[in-house]
C-alpha positions, 0 to 999 in steps of 0.5 A, spaced: 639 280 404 635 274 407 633 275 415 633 269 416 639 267 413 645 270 418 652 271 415 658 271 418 659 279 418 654 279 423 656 275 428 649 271 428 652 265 426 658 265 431 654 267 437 648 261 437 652 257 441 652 262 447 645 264 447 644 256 447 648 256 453 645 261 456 639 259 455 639 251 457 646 253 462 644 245 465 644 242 459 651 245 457 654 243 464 652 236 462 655 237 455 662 241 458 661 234 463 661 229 458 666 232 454 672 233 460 670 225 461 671 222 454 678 222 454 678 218 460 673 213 458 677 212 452 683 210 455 679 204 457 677 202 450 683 199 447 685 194 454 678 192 454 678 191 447 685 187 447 682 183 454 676 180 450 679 179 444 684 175 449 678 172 453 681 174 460 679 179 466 684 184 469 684 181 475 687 175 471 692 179 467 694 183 474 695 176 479 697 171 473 703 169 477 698 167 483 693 163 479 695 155 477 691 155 471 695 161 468 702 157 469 704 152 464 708 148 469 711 144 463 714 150 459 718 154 465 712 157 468 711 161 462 703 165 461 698 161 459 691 163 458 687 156 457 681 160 456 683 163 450 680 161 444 681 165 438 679 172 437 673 172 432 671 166 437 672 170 444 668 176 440 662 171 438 662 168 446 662 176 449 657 178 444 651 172 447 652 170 438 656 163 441 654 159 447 658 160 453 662 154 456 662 152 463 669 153 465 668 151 472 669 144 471 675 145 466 680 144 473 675 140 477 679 133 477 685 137 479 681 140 485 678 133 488 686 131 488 687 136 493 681 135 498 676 139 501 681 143 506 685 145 500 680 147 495 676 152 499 682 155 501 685 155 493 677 158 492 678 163 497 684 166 496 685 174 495 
């Protein structure tokens, strides 16, 4: 019998994550951490991976019905995202592989009818 090859009769091989354990405690308890937060951290990815693929924020999905530009007045109000341009499109942009358009011009007539009163108070908005 080889010593440096343990075998499960003697229990070797079982017992090396109790003494790893033992011997670095801090780093098992940053292991023990990150495992009990893994499922939380991934609850997230699936929302997060739809929001980019539709290129919208959460803020947006939870207050659609207070932003103009998510309303599309012609069809009954229905949800309309104006920033969506396509899954692989959406991804190329989030990635820093497309270039970024500038949105904020994208409403700027729209803001200039209703006049400098109007427009802080529609920025300010919460």
């Amino acid at each position: 019998k080889d010593p440096s090859c343990p075998s499960l009769s003697d229990g070797a091989v079982l017992s090396w994550p109790f003494r790893v354990a033992f011997q670095f405690p801090g780093s098992t308890f940053v292991l023990l951490a990150c495992l009990a937060y893994l499922p939380f951290a991934l609850s997230f990815l699936f929302p997060q991976t739809r929001q980019i693929s539709r290129n919208i924020t959460t803020n947006e999905i939870a207050n659609y019905y207070r932003y103009e530009y998510l309303r599309d007045n012609k069809a009954g109000g229905i949800f309309r995202n104006p920033f969506d341009r396509g899954i692989v499109n959406n991804w190329l942009e989030f990635l820093g592989l497309r270039e970024v358009h500038d949105w904020t011009n994208l409403f700027a007539a729209d803001l200039a009818q209703m006049g400098s009163a109007n427009t802080q108070k529609l920025v300010f908005q919460t």
